[in-house]
VMD Tcl script that draws the C-alpha trace (Angstrom):
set ca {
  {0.00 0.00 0.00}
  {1.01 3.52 -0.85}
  {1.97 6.06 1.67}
  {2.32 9.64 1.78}
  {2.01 10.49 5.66}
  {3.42 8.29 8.46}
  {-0.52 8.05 9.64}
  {-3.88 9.79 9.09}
  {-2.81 12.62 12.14}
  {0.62 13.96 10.03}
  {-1.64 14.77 6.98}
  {-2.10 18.71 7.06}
  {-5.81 20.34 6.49}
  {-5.25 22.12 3.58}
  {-8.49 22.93 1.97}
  {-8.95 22.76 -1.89}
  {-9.51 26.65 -3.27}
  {-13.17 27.33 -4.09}
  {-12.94 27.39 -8.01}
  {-11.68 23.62 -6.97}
  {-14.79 22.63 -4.90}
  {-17.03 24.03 -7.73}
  {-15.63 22.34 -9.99}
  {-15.79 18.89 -8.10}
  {-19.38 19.90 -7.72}
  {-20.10 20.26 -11.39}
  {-18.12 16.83 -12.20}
  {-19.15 14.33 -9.57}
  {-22.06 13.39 -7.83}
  {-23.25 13.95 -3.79}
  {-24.16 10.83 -1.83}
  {-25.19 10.74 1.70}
  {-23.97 7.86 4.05}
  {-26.05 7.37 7.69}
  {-23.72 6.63 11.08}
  {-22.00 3.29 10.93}
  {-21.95 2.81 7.10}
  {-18.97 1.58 5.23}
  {-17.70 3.81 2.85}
  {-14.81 1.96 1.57}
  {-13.56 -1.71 2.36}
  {-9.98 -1.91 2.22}
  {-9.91 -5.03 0.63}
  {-11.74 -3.74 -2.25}
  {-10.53 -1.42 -4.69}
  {-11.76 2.36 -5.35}
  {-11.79 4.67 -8.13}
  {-13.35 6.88 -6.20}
  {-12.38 10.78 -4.76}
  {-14.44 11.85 -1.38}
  {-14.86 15.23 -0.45}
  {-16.48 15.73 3.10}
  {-19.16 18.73 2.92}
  {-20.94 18.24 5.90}
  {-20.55 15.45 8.98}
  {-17.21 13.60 9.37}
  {-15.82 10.35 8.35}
  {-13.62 8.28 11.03}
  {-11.08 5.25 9.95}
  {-11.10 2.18 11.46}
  {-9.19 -0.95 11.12}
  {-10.46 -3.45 9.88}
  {-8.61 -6.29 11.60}
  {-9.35 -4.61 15.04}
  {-12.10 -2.91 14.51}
  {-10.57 0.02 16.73}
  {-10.56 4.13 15.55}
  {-6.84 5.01 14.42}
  {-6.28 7.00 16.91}
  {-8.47 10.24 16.76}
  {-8.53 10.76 13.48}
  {-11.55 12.25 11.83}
  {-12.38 13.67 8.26}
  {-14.55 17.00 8.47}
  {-15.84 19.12 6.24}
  {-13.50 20.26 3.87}
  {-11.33 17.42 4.18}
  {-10.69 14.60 1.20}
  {-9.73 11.40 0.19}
  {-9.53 8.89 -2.33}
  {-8.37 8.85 -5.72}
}
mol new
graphics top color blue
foreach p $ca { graphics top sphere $p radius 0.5 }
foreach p [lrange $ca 0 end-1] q [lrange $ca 1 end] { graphics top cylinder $p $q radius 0.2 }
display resetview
């Protein structure tokens, strides 16, 4: 598996610029995901980019089932491909 950070808390919150966002708005589509869904299984592959508007997304792993650490996605906040 790739890496760029040591783990999810080293990655910095750099927001995309707004002419970004509308753009992602105007490509993709919006989904909505209720508490507790999975998002993505990390056994199965993705094609997909994720950009948190509203809520937050937490990682888990999937061996353990326990949070890495605290991390949290929040709104303006990304991931994928």
């Amino acid at each position: 598996m790739e890496s760029f950070a040591a783990d999810l808390n080293t990655m910095a919150r750099t927001p995309l610029e707004a002419a970004h966002v509308k753009a992602l708005d105007r490509a993709g589509r919006r989904v909505t995901f209720a508490p507790g869904d999975i998002i993505h299984a990390p056994s199965k592959p993705s094609d997909t980019f994720y950009y948190i508007v509203e809520g937050s997304v937490e990682v888990f792993d999937p061996l353990t089932g326990l949070q890495y650490g605290t991390t949290r996605l929040s709104p303006t906040q990304f991931y994928g491909e």
